[in-house]
Every structure is written in structure tokens, then in C-alpha cells.
C-alpha positions as a Markdown table, in Angstrom:
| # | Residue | x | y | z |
|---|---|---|---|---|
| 1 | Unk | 9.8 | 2.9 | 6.1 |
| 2 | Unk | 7.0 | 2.0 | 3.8 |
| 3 | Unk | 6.0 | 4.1 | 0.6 |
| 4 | Unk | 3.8 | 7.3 | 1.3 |
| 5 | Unk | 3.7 | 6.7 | 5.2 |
| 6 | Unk | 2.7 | 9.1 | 7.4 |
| 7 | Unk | 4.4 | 9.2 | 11.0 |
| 8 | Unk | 1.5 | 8.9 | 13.5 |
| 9 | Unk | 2.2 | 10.9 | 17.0 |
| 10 | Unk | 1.0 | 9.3 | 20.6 |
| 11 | Unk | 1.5 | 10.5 | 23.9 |
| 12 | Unk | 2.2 | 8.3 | 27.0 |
| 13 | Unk | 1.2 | 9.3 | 30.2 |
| 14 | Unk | 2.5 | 7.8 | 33.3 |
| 15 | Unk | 6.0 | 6.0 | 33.0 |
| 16 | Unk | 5.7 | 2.6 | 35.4 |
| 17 | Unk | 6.5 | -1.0 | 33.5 |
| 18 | Unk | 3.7 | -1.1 | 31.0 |
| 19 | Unk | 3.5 | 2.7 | 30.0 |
| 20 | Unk | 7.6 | 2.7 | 29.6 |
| 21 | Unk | 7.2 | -0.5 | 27.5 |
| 22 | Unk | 4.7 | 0.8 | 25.4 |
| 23 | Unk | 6.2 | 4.4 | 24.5 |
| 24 | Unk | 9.7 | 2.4 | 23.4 |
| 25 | Unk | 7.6 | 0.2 | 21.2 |
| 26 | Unk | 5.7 | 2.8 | 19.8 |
| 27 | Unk | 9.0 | 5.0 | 19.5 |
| 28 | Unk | 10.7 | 1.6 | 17.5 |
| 29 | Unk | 8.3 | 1.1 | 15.0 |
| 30 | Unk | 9.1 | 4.9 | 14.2 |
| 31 | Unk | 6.0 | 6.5 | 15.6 |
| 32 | Unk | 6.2 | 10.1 | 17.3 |
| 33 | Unk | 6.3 | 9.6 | 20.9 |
| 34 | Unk | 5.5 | 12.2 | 23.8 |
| 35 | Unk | 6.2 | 10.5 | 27.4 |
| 36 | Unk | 4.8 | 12.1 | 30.3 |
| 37 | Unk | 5.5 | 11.6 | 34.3 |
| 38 | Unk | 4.6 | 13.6 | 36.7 |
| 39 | Unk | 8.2 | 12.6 | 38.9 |
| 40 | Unk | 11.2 | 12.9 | 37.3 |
| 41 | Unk | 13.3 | 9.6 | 37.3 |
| 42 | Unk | 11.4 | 7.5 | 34.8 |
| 43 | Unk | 11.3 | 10.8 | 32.6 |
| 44 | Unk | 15.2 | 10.8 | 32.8 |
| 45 | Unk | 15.3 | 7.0 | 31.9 |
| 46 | Unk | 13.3 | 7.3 | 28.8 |
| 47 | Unk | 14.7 | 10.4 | 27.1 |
| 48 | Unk | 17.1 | 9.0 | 24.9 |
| 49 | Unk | 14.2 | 6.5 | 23.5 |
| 50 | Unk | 11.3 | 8.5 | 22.4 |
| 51 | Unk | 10.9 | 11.5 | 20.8 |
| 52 | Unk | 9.8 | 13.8 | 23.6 |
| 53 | Unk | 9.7 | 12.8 | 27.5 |
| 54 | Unk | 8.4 | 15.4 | 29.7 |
| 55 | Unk | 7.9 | 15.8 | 33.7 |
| 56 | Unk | 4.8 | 17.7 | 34.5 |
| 57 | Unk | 1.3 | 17.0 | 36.2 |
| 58 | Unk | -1.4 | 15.7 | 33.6 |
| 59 | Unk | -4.2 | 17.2 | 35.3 |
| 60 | Unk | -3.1 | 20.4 | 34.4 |
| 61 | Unk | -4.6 | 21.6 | 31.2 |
| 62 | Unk | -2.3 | 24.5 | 30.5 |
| 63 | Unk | 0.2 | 21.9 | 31.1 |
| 64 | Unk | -0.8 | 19.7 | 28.3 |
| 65 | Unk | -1.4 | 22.2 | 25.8 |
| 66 | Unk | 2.1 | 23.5 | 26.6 |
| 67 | Unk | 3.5 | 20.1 | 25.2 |
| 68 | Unk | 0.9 | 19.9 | 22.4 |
| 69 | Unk | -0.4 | 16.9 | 24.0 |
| 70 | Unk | -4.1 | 17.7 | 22.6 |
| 71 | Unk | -2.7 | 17.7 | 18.7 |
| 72 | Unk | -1.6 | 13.8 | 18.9 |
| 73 | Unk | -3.4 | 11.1 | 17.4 |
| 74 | Unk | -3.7 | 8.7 | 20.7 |
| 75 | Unk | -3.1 | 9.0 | 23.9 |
| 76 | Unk | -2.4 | 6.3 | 26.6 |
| 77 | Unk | -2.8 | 7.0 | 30.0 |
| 78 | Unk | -1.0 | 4.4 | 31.7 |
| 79 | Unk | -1.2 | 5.7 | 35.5 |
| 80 | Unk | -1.3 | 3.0 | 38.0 |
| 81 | Unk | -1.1 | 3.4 | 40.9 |
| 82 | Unk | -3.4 | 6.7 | 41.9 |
| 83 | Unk | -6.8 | 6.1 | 40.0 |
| 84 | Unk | -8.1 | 9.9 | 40.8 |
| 85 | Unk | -5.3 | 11.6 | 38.9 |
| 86 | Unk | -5.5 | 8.6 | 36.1 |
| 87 | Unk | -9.3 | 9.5 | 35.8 |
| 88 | Unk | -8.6 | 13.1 | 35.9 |
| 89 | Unk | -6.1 | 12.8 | 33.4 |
| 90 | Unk | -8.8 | 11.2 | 30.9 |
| 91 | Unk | -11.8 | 14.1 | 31.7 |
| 92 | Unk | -8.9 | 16.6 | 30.7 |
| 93 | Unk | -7.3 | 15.4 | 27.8 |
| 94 | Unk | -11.5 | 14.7 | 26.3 |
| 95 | Unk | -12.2 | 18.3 | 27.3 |
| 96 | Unk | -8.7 | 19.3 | 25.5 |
| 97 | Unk | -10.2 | 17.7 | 22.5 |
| 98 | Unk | -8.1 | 14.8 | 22.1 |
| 99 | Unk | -9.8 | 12.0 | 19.9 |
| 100 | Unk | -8.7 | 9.1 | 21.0 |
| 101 | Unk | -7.9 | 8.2 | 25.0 |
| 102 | Unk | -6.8 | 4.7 | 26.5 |
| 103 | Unk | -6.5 | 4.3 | 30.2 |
| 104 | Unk | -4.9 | 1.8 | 32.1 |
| 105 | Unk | -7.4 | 0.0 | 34.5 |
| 106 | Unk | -6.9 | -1.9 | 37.3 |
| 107 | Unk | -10.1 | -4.0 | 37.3 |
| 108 | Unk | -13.5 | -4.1 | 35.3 |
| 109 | Unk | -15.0 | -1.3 | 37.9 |
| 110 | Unk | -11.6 | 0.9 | 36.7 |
| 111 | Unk | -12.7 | 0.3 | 33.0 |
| 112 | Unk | -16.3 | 1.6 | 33.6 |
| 113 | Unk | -15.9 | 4.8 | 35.8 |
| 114 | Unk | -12.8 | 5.6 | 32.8 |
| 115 | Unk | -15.3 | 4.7 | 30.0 |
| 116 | Unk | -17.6 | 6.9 | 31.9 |
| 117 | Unk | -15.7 | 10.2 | 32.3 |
| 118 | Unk | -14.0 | 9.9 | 28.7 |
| 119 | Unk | -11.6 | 7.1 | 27.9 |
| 120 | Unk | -12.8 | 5.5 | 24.0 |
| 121 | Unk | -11.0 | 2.4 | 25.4 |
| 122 | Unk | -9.6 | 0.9 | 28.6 |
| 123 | Unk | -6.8 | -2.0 | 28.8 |
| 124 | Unk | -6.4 | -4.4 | 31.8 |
| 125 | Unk | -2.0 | -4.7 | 31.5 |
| 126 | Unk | -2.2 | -7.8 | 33.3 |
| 127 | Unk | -4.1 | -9.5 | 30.8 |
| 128 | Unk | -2.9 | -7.7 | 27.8 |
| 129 | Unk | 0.6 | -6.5 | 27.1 |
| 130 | Unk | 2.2 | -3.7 | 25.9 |
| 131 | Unk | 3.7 | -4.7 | 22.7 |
| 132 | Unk | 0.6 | -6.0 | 21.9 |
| 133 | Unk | -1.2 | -2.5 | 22.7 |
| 134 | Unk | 1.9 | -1.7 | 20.5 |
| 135 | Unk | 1.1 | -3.3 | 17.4 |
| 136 | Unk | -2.4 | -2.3 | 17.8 |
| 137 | Unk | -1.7 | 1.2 | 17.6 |
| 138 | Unk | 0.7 | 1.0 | 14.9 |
| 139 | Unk | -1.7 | -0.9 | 12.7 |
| 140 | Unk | -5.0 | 0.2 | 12.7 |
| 141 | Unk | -6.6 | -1.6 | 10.5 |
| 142 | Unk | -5.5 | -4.8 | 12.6 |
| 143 | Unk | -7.4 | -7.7 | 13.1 |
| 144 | Unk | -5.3 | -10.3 | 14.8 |
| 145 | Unk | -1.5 | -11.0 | 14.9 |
| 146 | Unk | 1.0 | -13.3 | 15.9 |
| 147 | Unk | 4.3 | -12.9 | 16.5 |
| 148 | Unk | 7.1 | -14.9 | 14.8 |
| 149 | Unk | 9.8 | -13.4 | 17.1 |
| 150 | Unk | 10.9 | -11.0 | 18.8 |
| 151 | Unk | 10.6 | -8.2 | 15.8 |
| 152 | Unk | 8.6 | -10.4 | 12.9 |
| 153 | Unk | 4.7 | -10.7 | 13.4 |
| 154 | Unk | 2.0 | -12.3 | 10.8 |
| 155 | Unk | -0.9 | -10.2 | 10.9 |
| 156 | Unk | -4.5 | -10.0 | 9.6 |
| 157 | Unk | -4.5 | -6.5 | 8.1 |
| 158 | Unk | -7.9 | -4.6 | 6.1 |
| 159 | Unk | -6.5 | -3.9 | 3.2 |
| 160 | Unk | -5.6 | 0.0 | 3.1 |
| 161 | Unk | -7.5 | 2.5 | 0.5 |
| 162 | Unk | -4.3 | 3.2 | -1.5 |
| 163 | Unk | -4.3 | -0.7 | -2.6 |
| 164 | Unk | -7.8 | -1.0 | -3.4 |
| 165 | Unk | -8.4 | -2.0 | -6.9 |
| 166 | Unk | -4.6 | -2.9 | -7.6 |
| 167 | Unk | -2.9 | -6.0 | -8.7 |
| 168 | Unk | -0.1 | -7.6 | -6.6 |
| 169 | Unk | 2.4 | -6.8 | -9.2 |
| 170 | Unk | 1.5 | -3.3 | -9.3 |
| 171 | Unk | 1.7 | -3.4 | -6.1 |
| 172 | Unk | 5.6 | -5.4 | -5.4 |
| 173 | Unk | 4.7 | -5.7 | -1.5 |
| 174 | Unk | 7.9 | -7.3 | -1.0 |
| 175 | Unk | 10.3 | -4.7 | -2.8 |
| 176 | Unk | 8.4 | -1.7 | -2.2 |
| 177 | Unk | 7.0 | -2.2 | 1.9 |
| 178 | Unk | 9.1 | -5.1 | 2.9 |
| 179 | Unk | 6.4 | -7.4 | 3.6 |
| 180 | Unk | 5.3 | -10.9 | 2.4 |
| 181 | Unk | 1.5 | -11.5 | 1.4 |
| 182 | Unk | 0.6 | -15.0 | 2.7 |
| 183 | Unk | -2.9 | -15.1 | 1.7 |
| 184 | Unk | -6.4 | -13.0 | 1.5 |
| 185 | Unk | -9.5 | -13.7 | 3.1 |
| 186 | Unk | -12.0 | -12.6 | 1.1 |
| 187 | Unk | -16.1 | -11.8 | 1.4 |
| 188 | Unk | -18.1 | -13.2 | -1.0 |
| 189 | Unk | -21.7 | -12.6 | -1.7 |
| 190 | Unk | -24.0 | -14.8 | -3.1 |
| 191 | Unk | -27.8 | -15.3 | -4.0 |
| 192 | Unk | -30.3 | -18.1 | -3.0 |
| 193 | Unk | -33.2 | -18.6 | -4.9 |
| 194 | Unk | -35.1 | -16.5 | -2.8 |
| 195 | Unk | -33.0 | -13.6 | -3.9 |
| 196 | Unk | -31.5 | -13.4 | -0.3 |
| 197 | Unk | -27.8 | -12.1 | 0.1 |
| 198 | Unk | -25.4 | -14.3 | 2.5 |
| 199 | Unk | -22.1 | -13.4 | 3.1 |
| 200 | Unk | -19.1 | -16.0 | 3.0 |
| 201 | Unk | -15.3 | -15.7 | 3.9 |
| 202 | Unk | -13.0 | -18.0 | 1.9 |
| 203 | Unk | -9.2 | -18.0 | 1.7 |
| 204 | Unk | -7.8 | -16.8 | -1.6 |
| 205 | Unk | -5.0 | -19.2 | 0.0 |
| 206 | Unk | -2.4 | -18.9 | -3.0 |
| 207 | Unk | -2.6 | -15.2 | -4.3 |
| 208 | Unk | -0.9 | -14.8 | -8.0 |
| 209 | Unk | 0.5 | -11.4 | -9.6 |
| 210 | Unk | -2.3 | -10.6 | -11.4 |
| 211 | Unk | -4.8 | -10.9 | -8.3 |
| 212 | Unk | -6.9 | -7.5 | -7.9 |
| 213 | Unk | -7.5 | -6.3 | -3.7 |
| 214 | Unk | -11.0 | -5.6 | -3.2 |
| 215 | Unk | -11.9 | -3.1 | -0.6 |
| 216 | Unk | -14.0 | -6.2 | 1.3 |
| 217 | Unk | -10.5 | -8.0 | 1.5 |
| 218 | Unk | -8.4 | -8.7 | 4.8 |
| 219 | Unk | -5.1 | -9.4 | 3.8 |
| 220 | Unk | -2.5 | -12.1 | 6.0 |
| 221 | Unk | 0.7 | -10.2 | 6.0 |
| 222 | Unk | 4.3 | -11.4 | 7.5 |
| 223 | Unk | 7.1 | -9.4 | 7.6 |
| 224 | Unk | 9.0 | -7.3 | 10.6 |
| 225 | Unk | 7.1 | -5.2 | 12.6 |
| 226 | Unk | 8.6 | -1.8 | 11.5 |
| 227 | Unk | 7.3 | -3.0 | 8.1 |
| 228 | Unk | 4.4 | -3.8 | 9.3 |
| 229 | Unk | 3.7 | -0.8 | 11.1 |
| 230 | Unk | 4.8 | 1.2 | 8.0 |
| 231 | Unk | 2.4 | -0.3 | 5.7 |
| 232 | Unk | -0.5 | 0.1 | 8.5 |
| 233 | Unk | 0.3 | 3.7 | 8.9 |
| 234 | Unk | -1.6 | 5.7 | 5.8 |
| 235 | Unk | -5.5 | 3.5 | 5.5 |
């Protein structure tokens, strides 16, 4: 695991294909995981893979609290098949505090009522899947990625606070986080005559040791995804 990372906690509600797939990818790029179903089976299956799986009803406040659901960083509540409960679930865990809720939707009208009573974000599974969500979550200051197999991504990363202001060799990605730099895209501003500022992006395509990160700078990483997600973890 990457320098000075800090393990991030999510909670999965409702166990089917993509919420199952989603808390074991979470769970593998060494996140805390809490999975939740309200029947038993699915919580069976999953308890050897994540780092908490619980039956209990997700409408229930008391419930949730009990499990310290409202102390994690994101919750995903991947209920399909009964949209009252799913949308239930969201208006509880908003009034419980939690800061950041995504809810499975079947459909664009789905998305809307969810946005309505709480979710911050909705995701369509049949157009999105879950290691994608995955990677998302692991690496918050994602831009894009693309994976390179089944456990090696290249991804277009902000570049976190801690490297701000630091040279490459200072900061030995590849010894110290596991991960290759490939190049930097970085935001120049310049000045017309008129004295008016415009913004451009150019590749810094061949990055040396002694090249400083800006704060402005997204950097193109490759490396596995547990690395990945490790350097991701602490902005």
C-alpha cells in the first residue's frame, strides 16, 4: 500500500450482481467494506470477502447506526429490484448524516425521484459497471481510466496535495507507490495583447527527474489497481 494512505470505509447496500461486484472490488483494492442485505444468503456468500457483511433492513435507522453505517465515507445503495425501500434507504442514510450516497437506478425517472429525496449521485448498472464504479471510488481525484487488464489500469489522476510543489525524484513514484508516470497534462496560461487570460492544456509528454507537479497538473498514471487506488487514497 502506498506511503501515508489512509483506508477509506464504504458501505454496500443490497447484495444482487452489481452491489456484490462492487463491495469485492472495493474490499480488493484494500478499502473498508460494510455489505448489507436485508435476506440472508448473499450476506453469507460475501462474508469471507469484505470487511463487515451484515443482514438487516436499511430502512431502519437504529439499524444503521447500530453498524455505524452513518460514520463511512460513501455509501452505495445498490437495491434493485424494490425501488420504495431503495429510495427509503437514500432519505435515511441523508437524514443519518451520511455525506456521500449513490443509488442504483433503473431508468432516468429512478435517477431523478433518488436525486430528489437525497442520493449526491445515481448510476444506471447496465450502462456502467461495477469495477468501474470501483475505481471511481477508490480514486477520487479520477478523471478517466483505462484498463490494461484485469488488475493494471492507466488513469488520468489530479495530482494529490502531498505532491504539489515536488520533483519526480523527490518523489520515486515507482519505488515508493508502485506506479509509473507516463506523462502530465498541464494548464498553461497565457496573455494576448489585450491583457486577456486563456487557458491551454499541453502534454508535458516526456517528464524528467527534475520536473516540479504543479497543483493545476493532471498526471497519466499506470500501474496495478491496488497501487492506484493507494496513491488516490490521501488528496
Amino acid at each position: 500500500m502506498g506511503k501515508g494512505c489512509t483506508m477509506q470505509k464504504f458501505a454496500v447496500i443490497g447484495l444482487g450482481r452489481f452491489g456484490r461486484d462492487l463491495a469485492v472490488a472495493l474490499a480488493a483494492g484494500n478499502a473498508e467494506v460494510i455489505a448489507v442485505d436485508r435476506d440472508i444468503r448473499p450476506v453469507e456468500e460475501i462474508r469471507d470477502e469484505v470487511t463487515l457483511a451484515v443482514r438487516l433492513d436499511s430502512t431502519d435507522e437504529e439499524a444503521l447506526k447500530a453498524q455505524g453505517i452513518h460514520e463511512v465515507d460513501v455509501v452505495i445503495v445498490g437495491i434493485g429490484t424494490d425501488f420504495e425501500s431503495a429510495a427509503l434507504t437514500v432519505a435515511t442514510l441523508k437524514s443519518l448524516g451520511v455525506k456521500r450516497v449513490i443509488a442504483r437506478a433503473q431508468n432516468k425517472i429512478q435517477a431523478e425521484i433518488l436525486k430528489r429525496v437525497g442520493a449526491d449521485e445515481t448510476v444506471l448498472p447496465e450502462r456502467e459497471s461495477a469495477l468501474r464504479w470501483a475505481h471511481r471510488l477508490m480514486l477520487p481525484n479520477l478523471r478517466q481510466y483505462v484498463e490494461l487488464g484485469e488488475h493494471h489500469s492507466l488513469v488520468y489522476m489530479e495530482a494529490p496535495r502531498r505532491f504539489h510543489h515536488k520533483t519526480l525524484r523527490e518523489l520515486d513514484l515507482r519505488n515508493e507507490y508502485g506506479v509509473n508516470l507516463i506523462a502530465i497534462e498541464r494548464r498553461r496560461r497565457t496573455k494576448d495583447d489585450a491583457e486577456e487570460v486563456s487557458i491551454e492544456e499541453p502534454i508535458v509528454a516526456v517528464p524528467g527527474a527534475s520536473t516540479v507537479i504543479h497543483p493545476d497538473d493532471v498526471l497519466v498514471l499506470a500501474g496495478s489497481n491496488d497501487s492506484l487506488a493507494a496513491l488516490g487514497g490521501n488528496g
